[in-house]
N, C-alpha and C positions, 0 to 999 in steps of 0.2 A: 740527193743528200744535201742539206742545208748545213752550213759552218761558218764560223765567225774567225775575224782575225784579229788579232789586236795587240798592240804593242806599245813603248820598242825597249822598253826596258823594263828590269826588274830591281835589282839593289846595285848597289855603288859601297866603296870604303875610301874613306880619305884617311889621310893622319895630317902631324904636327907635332913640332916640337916643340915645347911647352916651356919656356921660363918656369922657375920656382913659384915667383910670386904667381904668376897663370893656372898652374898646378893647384895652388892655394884656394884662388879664386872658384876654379872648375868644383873642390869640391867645399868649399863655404855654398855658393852661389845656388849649388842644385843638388844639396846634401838630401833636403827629402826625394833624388831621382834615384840614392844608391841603394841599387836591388843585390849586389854581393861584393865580400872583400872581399880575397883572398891571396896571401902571400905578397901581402903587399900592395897587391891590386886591384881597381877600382872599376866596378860596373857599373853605368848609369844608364836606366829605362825610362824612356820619355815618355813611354807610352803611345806614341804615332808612326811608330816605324824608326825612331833617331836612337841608336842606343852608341855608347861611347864607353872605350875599354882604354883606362889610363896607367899602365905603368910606373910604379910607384920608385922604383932604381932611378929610372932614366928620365922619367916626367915624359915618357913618351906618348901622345893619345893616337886614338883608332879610332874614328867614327865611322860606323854603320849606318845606313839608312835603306829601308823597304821604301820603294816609292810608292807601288799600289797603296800600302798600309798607312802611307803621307798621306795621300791625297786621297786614300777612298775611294778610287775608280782604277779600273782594268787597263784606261787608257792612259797612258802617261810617253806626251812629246816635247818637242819643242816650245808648245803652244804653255809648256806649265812650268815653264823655267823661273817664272820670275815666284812664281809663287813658293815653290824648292826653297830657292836661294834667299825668301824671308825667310823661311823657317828653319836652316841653317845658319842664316847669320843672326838671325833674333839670337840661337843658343850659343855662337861665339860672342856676339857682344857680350855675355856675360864670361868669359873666359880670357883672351888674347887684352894682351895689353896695349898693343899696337894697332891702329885703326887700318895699317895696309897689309898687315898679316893674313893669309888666307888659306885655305885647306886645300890640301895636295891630293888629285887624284890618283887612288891605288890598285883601284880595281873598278871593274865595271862590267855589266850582266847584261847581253843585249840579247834581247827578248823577243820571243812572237809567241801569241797563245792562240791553239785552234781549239774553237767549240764547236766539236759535235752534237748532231743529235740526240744521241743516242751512247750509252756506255758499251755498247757492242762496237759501233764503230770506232772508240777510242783501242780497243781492246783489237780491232781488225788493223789497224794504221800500224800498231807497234808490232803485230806480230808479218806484216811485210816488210817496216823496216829493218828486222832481224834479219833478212837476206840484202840487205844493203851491203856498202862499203865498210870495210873493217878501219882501215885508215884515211885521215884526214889531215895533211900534210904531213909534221912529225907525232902526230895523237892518235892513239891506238884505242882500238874497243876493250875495256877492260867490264871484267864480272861487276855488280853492282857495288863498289864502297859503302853504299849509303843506305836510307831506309828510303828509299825515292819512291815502291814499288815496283810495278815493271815500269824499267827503263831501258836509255841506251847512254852508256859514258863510254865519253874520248877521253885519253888524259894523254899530256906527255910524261917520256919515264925520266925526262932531264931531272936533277934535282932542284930548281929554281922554270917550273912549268911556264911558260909563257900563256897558254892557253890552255882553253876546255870547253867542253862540249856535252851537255846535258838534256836528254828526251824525256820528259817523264809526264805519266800523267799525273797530272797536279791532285785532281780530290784520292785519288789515294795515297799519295804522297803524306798528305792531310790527316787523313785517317792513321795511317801507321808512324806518323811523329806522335801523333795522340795516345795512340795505344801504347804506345814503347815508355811515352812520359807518364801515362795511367790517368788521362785528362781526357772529357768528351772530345769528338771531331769538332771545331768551328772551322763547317767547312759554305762559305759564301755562294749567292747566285751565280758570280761571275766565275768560281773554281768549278763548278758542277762539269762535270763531261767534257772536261779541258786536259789535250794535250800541249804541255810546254815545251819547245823547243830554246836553248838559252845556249849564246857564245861569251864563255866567258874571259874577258881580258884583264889577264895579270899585270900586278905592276912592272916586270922585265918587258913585256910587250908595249906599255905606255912608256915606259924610258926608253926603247929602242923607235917608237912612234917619234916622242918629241926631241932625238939625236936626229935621226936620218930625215925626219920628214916634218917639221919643226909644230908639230901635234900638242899643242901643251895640257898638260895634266890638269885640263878642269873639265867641270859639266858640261860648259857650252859645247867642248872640243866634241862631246861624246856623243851631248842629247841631241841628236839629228836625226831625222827619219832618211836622207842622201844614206849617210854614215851605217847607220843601222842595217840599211839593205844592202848596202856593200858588205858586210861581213855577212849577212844572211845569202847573199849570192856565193861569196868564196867556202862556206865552211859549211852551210847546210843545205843548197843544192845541190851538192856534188849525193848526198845523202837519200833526198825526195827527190828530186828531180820535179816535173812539171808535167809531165805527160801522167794519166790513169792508168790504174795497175789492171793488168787482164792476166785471163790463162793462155797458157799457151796457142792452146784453140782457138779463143775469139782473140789474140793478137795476129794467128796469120790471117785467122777470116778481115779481118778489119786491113792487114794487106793486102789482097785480094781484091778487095773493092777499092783500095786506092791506088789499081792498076800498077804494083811492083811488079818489075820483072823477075823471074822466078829464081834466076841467080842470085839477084840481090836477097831476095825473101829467103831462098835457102842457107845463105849465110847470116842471117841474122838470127831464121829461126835455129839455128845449129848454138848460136851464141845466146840465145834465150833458154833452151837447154840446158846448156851447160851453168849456166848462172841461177834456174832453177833448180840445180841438182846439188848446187856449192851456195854460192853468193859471188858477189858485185869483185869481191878480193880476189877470188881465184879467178876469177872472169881476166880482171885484169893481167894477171898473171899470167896465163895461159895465152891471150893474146897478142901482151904488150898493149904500151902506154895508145901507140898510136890508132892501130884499129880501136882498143876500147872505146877511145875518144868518138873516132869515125861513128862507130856501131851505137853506142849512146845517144850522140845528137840525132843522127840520122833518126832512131826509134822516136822521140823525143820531137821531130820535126813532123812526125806524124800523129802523135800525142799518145803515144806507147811508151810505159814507162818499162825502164832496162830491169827494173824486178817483178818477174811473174808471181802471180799469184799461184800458191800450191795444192798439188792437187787434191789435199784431204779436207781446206776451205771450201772446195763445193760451191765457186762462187765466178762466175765468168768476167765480171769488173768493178772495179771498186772505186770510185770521184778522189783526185787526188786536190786535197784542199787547199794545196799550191800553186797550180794553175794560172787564175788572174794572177796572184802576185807576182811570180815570177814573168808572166808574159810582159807585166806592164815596164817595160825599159824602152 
């Protein structure tokens, strides 16, 4: 199986608080950008991914930015910061009155997209991570919110979320924002056959970032490929893992030839069982924090991933397109 990876981010929101006179400015300056009022409030579509939501009570702005849809390309790192940050401050210099004024990180989307071959394999990945883990620190698996298509959302139930965690496959994602708005699909080369996995960090998470661990709230703090895989290591391999999905079968046959002794092999495949008949949650449950952990790595260090494949798949292993990535530490 051939796959692509590609990253490390997807959209960002800043804000700002606006002076009167700045408010004025924002909309003299870029009045042919405003795509809607309403209630007072002002939407501006730049057309490149930059859209800004100004609050007309409080003069308070929200700017939005799509990277990919900035830049035009799937890949978006470190390497395109400077380029970002003209096209950002090109649109405050027409806004801020103050030349050391600058836009407060609120959020931020850290991204990995896998391109499958094939829309079956997209369609095989989500329906084994559906025996994955239900929880992910305090983020729970919740039914779909959204028009995502098939997905997987984490959310916290606090009322101010710190975090989230989003699986989806992107071109039908695409497809069903289209259909729901009554607009063809524009769906890109690079969305074709892509499953998105995205960690998204709230703004309580970046104020609790730059309190305890003095992270400040801009792009540089964020757009890092180090940065990026460390949240892809704590929140989405506990999810994929690293090792290839097999059945039952060809998981003990594959221990077998890698001379397990048959206690250990029996205890794992007992816990393969049982995690094929529930998932990764009850798994845990059942055996506690500590064997899970045990029983995971140890699978895992053989390149056995702790979710079976089931048995009405028909299909004895499946290339987990995580692999290099996570090996590479």
């Amino acid at each position: 199986m051939t796959t692509k990876l590609r990253g490390i981010v997807h959209t960002a929101e800043f804000y700002q608080q606006l002076l009167v006179v700045e408010a004025n400015r924002l909309k003299v300056t870029y009045k042919a950008y405003i795509a809607e009022e309403t209630k007072g409030n002002t939407k501006f579509d730049f057309g490149n991914g930059i859209e800004i939501m100004l609050f007309g009570i409080s003069n308070f702005m929200r700017l939005h930015v799509d990277f990919i849809e900035l830049l035009n390309d799937p890949v978006v790192n470190e390497n395109n910061l400077i380029e970002i940050n003209k096209s950002l401050n090109d649109i405050c210099d027409g806004i801020f009155y103050y030349e050391d004024k600058k836009l407060v990180l609120s959020r931020y989307d850290v991204r990995l997209d896998v391109e499958f071959a094939d829309k079956k394999s997209v369609e095989t990945m989500i329906r084994l991570l559906e025996g994955s883990i239900q929880k992910i620190g305090r983020m729970q698996r919740v039914s779909n919110p959204y028009y995502l298509g098939k997905s997987l959302i984490y959310k916290s139930e606090a009322k101010r979320s710190t975090m989230g965690i989003n699986i989806y496959d992107k071109e039908q994602e695409r497809r069903d924002k289209a259909r729901l708005n009554g607009r063809i699909p524009d769906i890109t080369e690079y969305e074709e056959n892509v499953l998105r996995f995205e960690v998204q960090l709230h703004n309580p998470h970046l104020n609790y970032k730059k309190r305890y661990h003095g992270s400040y709230k801009e792009l540089e703090t964020y757009l890092d490929t180090t940065v990026s895989k460390g949240y892809m290591l704590k929140y989405i391999y506990p999810i994929v893992y690293a090792g290839d999905y097999y059945s039952l079968k060809a998981a003990r046959r594959l221990m077998k030839e890698k001379g397990m002794k048959k206690s250990e092999m029996d205890k794992l495949v007992e816990f393969l069982r049982f995690s094929e008949k529930y998932d990764l949650s009850k798994a845990k449950e059942k055996y506690g924090r500590y064997k899970y952990e045990t029983y995971t790595a140890r699978l895992n260090s053989m390149g056995i991933n702790p979710v079976i494949i089931p048995k009405p798949m028909k299909m004895d292993r499946f290339e987990n397109p995580f692999f290099e990535y996570f090996d590479k530490d």
